[in-house]
C-alpha positions as a Python dict, from the first residue, in 0.01 Angstrom:
ca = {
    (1, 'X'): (0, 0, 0),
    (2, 'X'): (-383, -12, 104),
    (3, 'X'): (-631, -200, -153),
    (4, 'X'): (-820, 107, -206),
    (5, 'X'): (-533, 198, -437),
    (6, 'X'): (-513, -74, -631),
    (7, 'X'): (-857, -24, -700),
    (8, 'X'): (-798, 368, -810),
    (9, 'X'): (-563, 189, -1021),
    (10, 'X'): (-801, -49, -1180),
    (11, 'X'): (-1015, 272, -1312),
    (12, 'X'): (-682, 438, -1408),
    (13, 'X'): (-625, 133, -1649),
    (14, 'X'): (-932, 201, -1817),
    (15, 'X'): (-895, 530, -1900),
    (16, 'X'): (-540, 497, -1988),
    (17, 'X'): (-666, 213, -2250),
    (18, 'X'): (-888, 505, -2389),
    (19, 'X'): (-610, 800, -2381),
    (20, 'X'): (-354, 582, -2552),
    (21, 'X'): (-578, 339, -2762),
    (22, 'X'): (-574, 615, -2998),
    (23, 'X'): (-210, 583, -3143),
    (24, 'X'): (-229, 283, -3296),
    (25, 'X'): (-597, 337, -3450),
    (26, 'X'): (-544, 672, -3634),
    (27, 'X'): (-515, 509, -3947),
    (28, 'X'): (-789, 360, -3917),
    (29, 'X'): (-999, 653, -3813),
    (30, 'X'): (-888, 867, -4061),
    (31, 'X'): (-1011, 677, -4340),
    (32, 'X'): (-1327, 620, -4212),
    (33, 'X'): (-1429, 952, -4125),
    (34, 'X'): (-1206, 1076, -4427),
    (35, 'X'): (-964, 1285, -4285),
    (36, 'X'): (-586, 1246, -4287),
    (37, 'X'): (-331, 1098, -4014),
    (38, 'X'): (-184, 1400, -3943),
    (39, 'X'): (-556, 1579, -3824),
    (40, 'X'): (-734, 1261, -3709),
    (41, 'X'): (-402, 1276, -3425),
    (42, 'X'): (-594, 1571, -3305),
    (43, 'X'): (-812, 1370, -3150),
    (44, 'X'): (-524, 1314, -2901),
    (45, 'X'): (-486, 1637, -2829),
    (46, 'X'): (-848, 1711, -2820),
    (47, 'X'): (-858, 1466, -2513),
    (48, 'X'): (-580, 1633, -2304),
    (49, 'X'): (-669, 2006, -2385),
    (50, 'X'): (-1016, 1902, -2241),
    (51, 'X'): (-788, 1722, -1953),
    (52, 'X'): (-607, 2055, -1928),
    (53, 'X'): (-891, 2274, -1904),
    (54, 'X'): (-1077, 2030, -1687),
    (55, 'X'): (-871, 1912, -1409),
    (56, 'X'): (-890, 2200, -1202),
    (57, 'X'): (-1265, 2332, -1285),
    (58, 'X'): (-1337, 1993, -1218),
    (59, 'X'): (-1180, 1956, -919),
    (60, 'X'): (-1268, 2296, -794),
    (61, 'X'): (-1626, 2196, -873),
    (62, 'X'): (-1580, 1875, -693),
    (63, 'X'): (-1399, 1962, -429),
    (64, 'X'): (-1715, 1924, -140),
    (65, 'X'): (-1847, 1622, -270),
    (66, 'X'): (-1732, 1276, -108),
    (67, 'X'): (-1449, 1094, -316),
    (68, 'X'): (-1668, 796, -364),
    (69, 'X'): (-1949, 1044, -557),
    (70, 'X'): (-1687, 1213, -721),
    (71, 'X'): (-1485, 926, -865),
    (72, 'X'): (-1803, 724, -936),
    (73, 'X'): (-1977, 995, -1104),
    (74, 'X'): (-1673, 1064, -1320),
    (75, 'X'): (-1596, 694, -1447),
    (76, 'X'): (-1999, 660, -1543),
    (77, 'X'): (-1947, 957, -1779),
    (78, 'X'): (-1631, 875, -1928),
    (79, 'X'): (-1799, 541, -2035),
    (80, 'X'): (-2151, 735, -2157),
    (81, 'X'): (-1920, 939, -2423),
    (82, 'X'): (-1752, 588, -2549),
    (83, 'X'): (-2024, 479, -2583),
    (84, 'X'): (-2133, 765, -2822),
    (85, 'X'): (-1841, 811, -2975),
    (86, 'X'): (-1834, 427, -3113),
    (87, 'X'): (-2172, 513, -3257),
    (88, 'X'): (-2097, 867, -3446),
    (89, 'X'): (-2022, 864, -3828),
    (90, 'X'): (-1939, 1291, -3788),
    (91, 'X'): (-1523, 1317, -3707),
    (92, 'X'): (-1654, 1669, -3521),
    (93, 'X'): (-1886, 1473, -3265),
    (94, 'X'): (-1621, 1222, -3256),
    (95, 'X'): (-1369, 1571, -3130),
    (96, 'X'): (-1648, 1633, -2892),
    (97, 'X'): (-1722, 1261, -2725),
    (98, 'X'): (-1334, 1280, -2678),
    (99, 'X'): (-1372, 1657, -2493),
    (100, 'X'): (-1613, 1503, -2263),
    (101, 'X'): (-1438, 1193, -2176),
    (102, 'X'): (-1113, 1398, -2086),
    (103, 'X'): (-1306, 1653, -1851),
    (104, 'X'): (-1489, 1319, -1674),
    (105, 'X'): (-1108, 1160, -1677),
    (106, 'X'): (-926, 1519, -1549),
    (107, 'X'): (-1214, 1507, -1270),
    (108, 'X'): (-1133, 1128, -1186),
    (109, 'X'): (-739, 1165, -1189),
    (110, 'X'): (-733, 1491, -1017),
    (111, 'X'): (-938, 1386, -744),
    (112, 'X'): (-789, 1014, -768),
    (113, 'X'): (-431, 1217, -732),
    (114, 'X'): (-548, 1368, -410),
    (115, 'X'): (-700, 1039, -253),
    (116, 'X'): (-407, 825, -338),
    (117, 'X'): (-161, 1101, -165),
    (118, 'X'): (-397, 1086, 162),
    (119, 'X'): (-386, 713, 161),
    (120, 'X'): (-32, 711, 246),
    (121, 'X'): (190, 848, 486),
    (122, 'X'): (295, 1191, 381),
    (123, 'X'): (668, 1049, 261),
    (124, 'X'): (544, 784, 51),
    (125, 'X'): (344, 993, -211),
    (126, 'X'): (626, 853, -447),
    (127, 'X'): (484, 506, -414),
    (128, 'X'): (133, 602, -393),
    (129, 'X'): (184, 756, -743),
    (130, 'X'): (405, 471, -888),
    (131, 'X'): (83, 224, -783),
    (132, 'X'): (-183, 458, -968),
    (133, 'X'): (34, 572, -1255),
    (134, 'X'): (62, 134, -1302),
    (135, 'X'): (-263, 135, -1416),
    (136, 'X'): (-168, 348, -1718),
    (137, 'X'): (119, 139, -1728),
    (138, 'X'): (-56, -166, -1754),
    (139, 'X'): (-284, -21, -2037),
    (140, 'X'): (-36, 58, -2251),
    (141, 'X'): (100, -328, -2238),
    (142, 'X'): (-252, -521, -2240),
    (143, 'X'): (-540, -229, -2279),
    (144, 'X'): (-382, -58, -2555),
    (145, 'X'): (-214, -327, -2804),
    (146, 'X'): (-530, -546, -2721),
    (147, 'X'): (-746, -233, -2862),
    (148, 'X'): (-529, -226, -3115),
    (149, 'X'): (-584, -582, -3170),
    (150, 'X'): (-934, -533, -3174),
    (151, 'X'): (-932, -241, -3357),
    (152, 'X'): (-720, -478, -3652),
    (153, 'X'): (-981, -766, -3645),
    (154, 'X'): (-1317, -560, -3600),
    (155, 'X'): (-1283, -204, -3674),
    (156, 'X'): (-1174, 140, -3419),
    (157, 'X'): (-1531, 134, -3318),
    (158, 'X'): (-1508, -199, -3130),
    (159, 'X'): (-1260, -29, -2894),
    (160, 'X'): (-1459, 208, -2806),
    (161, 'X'): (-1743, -16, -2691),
    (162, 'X'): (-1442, -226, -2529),
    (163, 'X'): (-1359, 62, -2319),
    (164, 'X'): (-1736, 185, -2209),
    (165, 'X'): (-1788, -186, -2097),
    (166, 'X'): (-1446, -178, -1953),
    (167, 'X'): (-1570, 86, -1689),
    (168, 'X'): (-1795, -86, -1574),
    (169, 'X'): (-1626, -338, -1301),
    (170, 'X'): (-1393, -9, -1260),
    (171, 'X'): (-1660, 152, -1147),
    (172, 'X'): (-1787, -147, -942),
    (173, 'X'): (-1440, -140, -723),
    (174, 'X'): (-1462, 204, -691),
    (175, 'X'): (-1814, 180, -504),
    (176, 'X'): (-1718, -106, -274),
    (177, 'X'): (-1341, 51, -240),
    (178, 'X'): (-1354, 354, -135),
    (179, 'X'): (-1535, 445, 205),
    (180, 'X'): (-1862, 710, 167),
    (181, 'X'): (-1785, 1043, 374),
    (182, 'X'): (-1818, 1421, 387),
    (183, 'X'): (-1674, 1652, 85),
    (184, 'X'): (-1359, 1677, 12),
    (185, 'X'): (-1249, 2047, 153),
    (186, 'X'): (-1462, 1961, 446),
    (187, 'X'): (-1283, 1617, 524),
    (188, 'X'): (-901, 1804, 448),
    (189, 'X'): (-1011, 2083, 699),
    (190, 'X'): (-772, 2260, 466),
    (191, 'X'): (-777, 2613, 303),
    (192, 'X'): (-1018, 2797, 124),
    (193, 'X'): (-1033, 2696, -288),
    (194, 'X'): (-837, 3138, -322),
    (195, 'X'): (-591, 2962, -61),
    (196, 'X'): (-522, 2674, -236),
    (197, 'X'): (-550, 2829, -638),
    (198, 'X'): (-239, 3122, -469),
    (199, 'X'): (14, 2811, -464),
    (200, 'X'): (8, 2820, -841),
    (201, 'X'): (185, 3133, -771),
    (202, 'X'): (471, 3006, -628),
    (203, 'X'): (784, 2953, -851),
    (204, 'X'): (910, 2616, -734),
    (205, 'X'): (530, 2484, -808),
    (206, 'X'): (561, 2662, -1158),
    (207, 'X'): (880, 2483, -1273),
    (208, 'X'): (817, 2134, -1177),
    (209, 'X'): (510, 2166, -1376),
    (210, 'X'): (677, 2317, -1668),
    (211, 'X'): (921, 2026, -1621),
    (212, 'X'): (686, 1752, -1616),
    (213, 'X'): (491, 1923, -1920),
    (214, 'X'): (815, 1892, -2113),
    (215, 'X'): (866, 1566, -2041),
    (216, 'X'): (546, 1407, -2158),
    (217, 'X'): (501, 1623, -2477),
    (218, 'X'): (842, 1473, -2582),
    (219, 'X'): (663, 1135, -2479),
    (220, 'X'): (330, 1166, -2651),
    (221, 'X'): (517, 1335, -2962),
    (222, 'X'): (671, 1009, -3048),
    (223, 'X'): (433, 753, -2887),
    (224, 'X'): (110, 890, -3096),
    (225, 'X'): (292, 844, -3417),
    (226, 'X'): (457, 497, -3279),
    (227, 'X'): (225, 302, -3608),
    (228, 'X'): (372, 494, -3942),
    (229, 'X'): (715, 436, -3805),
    (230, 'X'): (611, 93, -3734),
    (231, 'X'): (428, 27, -4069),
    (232, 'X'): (647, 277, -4287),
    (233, 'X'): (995, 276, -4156),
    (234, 'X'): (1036, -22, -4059),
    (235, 'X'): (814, -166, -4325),
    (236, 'X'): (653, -410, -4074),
    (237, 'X'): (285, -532, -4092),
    (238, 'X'): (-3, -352, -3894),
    (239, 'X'): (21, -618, -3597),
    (240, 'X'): (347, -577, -3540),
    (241, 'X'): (254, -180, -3396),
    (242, 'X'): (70, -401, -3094),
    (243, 'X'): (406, -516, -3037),
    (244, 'X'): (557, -195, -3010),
    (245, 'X'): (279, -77, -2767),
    (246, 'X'): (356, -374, -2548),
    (247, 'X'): (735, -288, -2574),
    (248, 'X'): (656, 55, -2485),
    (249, 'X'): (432, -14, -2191),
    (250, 'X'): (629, -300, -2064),
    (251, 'X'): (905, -23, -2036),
    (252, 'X'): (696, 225, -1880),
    (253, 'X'): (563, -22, -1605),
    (254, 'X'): (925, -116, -1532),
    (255, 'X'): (1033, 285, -1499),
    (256, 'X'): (706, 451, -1269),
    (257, 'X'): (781, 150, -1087),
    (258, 'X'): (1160, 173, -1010),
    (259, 'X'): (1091, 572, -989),
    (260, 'X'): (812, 495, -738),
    (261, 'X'): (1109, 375, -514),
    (262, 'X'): (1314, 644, -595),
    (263, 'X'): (1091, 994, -654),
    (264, 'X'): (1053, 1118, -256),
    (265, 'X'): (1404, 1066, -133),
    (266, 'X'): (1646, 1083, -473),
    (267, 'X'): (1473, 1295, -719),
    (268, 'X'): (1791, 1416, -824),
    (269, 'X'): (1913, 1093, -907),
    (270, 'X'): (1648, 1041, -1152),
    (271, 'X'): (1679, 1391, -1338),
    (272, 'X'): (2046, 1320, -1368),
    (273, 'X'): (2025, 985, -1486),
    (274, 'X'): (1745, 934, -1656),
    (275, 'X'): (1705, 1280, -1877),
    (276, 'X'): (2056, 1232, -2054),
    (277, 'X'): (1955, 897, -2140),
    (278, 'X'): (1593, 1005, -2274),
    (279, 'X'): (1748, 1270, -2431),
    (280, 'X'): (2016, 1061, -2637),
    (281, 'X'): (1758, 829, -2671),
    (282, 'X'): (1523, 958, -2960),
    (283, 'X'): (1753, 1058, -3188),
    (284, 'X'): (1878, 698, -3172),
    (285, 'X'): (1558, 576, -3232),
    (286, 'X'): (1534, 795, -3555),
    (287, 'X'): (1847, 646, -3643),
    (288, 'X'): (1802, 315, -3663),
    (289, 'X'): (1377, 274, -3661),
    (290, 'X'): (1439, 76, -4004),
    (291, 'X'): (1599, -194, -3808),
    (292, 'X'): (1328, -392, -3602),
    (293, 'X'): (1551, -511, -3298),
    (294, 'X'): (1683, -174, -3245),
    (295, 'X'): (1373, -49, -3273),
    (296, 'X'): (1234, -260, -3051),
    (297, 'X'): (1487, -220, -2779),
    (298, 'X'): (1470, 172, -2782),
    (299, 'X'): (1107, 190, -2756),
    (300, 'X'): (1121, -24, -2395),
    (301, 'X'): (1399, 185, -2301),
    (302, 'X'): (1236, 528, -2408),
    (303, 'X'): (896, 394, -2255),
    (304, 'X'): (1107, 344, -1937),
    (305, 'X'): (1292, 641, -1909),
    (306, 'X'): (983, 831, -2020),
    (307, 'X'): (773, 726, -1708),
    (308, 'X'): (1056, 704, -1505),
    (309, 'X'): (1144, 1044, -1572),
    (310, 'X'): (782, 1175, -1562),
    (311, 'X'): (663, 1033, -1247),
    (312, 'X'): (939, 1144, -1056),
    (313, 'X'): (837, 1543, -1177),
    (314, 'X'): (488, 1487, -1120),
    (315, 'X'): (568, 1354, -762),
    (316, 'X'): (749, 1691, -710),
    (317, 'X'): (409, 1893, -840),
    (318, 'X'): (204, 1661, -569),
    (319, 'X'): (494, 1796, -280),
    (320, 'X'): (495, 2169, -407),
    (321, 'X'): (146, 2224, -400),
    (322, 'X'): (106, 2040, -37),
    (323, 'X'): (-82, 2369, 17),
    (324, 'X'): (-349, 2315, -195),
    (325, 'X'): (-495, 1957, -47),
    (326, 'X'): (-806, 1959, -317),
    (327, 'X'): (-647, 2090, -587),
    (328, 'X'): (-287, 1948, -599),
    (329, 'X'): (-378, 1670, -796),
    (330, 'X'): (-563, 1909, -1077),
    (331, 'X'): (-259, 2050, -1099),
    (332, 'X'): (-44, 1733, -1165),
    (333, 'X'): (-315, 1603, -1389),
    (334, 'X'): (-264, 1976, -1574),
    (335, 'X'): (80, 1976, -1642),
    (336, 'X'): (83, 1610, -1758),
    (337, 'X'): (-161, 1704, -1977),
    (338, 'X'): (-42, 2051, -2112),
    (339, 'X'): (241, 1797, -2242),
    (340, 'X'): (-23, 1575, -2409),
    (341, 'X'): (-124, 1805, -2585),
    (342, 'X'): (126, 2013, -2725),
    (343, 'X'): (341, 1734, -2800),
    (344, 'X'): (109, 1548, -3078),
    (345, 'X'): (39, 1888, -3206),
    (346, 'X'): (413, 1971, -3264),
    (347, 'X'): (446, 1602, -3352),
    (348, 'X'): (167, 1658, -3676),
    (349, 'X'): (367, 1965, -3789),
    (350, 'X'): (618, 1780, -3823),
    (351, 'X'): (517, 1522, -4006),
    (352, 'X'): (495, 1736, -4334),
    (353, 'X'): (854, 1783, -4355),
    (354, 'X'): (1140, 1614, -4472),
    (355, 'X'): (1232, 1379, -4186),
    (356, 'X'): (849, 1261, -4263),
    (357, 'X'): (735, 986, -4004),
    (358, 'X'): (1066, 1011, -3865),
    (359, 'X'): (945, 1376, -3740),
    (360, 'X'): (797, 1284, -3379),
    (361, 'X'): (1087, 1129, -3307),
    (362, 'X'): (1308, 1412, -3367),
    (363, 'X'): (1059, 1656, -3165),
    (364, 'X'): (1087, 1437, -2895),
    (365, 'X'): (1435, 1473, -2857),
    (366, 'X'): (1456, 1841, -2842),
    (367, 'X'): (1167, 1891, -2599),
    (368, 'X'): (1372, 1662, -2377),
    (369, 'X'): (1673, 1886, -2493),
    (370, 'X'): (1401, 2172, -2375),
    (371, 'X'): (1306, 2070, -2034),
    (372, 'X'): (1717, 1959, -1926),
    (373, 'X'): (1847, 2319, -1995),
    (374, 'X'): (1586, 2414, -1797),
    (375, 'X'): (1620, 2166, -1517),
    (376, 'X'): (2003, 2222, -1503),
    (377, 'X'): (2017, 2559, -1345),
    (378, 'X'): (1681, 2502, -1128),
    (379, 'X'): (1845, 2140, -1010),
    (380, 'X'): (1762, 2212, -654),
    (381, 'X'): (1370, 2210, -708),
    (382, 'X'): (1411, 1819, -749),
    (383, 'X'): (1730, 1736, -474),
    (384, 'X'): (1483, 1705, -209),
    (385, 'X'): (1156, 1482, -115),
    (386, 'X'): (969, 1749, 34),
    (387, 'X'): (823, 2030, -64),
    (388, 'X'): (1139, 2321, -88),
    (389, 'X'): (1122, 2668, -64),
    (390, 'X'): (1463, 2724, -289),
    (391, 'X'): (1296, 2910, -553),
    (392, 'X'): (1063, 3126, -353),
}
């Protein structure tokens, strides 16, 4: 894989840090700024409606400026509103810093999408994913549970400067990286922006975004909540919820990475393996979260499968929307994001009833439940590498 990846991946790892930081400081947040658990995890889904919303304005905005402006530009504002975010005392502004950083993140992922796919020869956008999608990976086993860390010793604030410093040398690799050049649509030579905004259109496009939606609401249902079942449940101490992080992500690296292998020539394989296994998954986790070793086994397995399962759909987006070259990895960056989003929010609701902090984990397993009844019947959509016409 060329270096200019690994550095794409470098800024990924920061803003991962920031996207997932978040689940093991809402405690924390909410009784500074004197709200509860359940609405200070809005803050979550704050950050990928404005991911939603952004990805493709963003990267229809974007779309004749050079990668190296583009990607710059957008990892300089992402650590601006950090920056004001760890010095706000108003939860609202707090909502808003978080708005800001997800539309300069959606530009950054939906343009880094695009540039990792052209790095590569066209069958390997598997592996070109897998590499960038590590540097989420890696967050969530050193970024995260060391914000966490630091959020522990010197307050949630502290990881917010952590993360606007953090950008910094991301930045850095990004300007000596990735080569200068013309604007995006003008270097593709590809369609017009109406050209490329008709593939949403198509139905194969449609479900494997649904899909991957799906998948990684059931993952961010369970993973935003990850500290009450940590500290409540299983009645462990507040560090002990960095160890869960680093279980999770440790499981996560393992799965993009073994999907990255997998994703452009046995999709299939992955569905049919990995979604049963998520799926039986959560409940067990509910199960048995008051016992520490099974809960720390599930959560590396469910971080695995998660990714595994994930990367592997959002691979298929990048292949269905080959006819939109500017805009393809918007809409990858959309539908993983539609799932951030609704899945904290159905997460909250849920933790007002009587399963309680058990409730994530419960939605988790029927959105996976969701997304397999719908996979079954449209199996096809992920048999092959390349784009397929089967639904159309």
């Amino acid at each position: 894989m060329p270096l200019p990846l690994y550095l794409l991946a470098m800024a990924v790892f920061a803003m991962g840090t920031s996207e997932f930081m978040l689940s093991g400081l809402l405690p924390d947040i909410a009784s500074d700024l004197d709200v509860t658990v359940g609405t200070a995890g809005v803050l979550t889904s704050a950050f990928a409606i404005g991911m939603i919303v952004g990805a493709p304005l963003v990267a229809a905005f974007a779309r004749n400026w050079s990668r190296r402006s583009s990607l710059l530009g957008f990892i300089l504002a992402f650590s601006a509103a950090h920056v004001a975010g760890a010095l706000t005392a108003s939860f609202p502004v707090l909502i808003a810093t978080r708005i800001v950083a997800a539309l300069a993140n959606a530009g950054f992922l939906a343009v880094a999408l695009t540039a990792a796919a052209a790095l590569v020869p066209p069958d390997k956008k598997g592996r070109a994913l897998a590499v960038l999608l590590s540097g989420t990976t890696v967050a969530t086993i050193a970024g995260v549970p060391g914000g966490s860390v630091l959020g522990t010793l010197l307050g949630w604030r502290a990881t917010f400067w952590a993360v606007a410093a953090l950008c910094l040398p991301a930045a850095l690799g990004v300007l000596k990286g990735i080569p200068t050049g013309r604007g995006q649509a003008e270097t593709t030579g590809g369609p017009a922006l109406r050209a490329e905004l008709a593939q949403l259109t198509r139905p194969a496009l449609i479900a494997v975004m649904l899909l991957g939606a799906l998948v990684n609401a059931a993952t961010f249902a369970s993973f935003t909540f990850f500290a009450p079942v940590v500290t409540g449940t299983a009645g462990l101490g507040e560090l002990w919820i960095s160890v869960v992080l680093v279980l999770f992500g440790a499981g996560s690296l393992l799965g993009v990475t073994v999907a990255g292998r997998l994703s452009d020539r046995r999709p299939r394989l992955v569905l049919a393996t990995g979604g049963p296994l998520l799926l039986i998954g959560w409940p067990s986790l509910a199960l048995l979260a008051d016992e520490p070793v099974a809960l720390f086994t599930l959560v590396f397995l469910q971080g695995a499968l998660s990714f595994a399962l994930g990367s592997t759909l959002i691979t298929r987006v990048l292949y269905e929307a080959a006819g939109a070259p500017t805009m393809a990895g918007s809409y990858a960056t959309a539908a993983l994001n539609v799932g951030a989003a609704t899945g904290p929010l159905i997460a909250a609701a849920t933790l007002s009833t009587p399963a309680g902090n058990l409730g994530p984990l419960w939605a988790s397993c029927v959105l996976v439940a969701v997304a397999l009844l719908i996979a079954f019947p449209l199996r096809a959509v992920v048999a092959a590498g390349r784009s397929t016409e089967i639904l159309q």
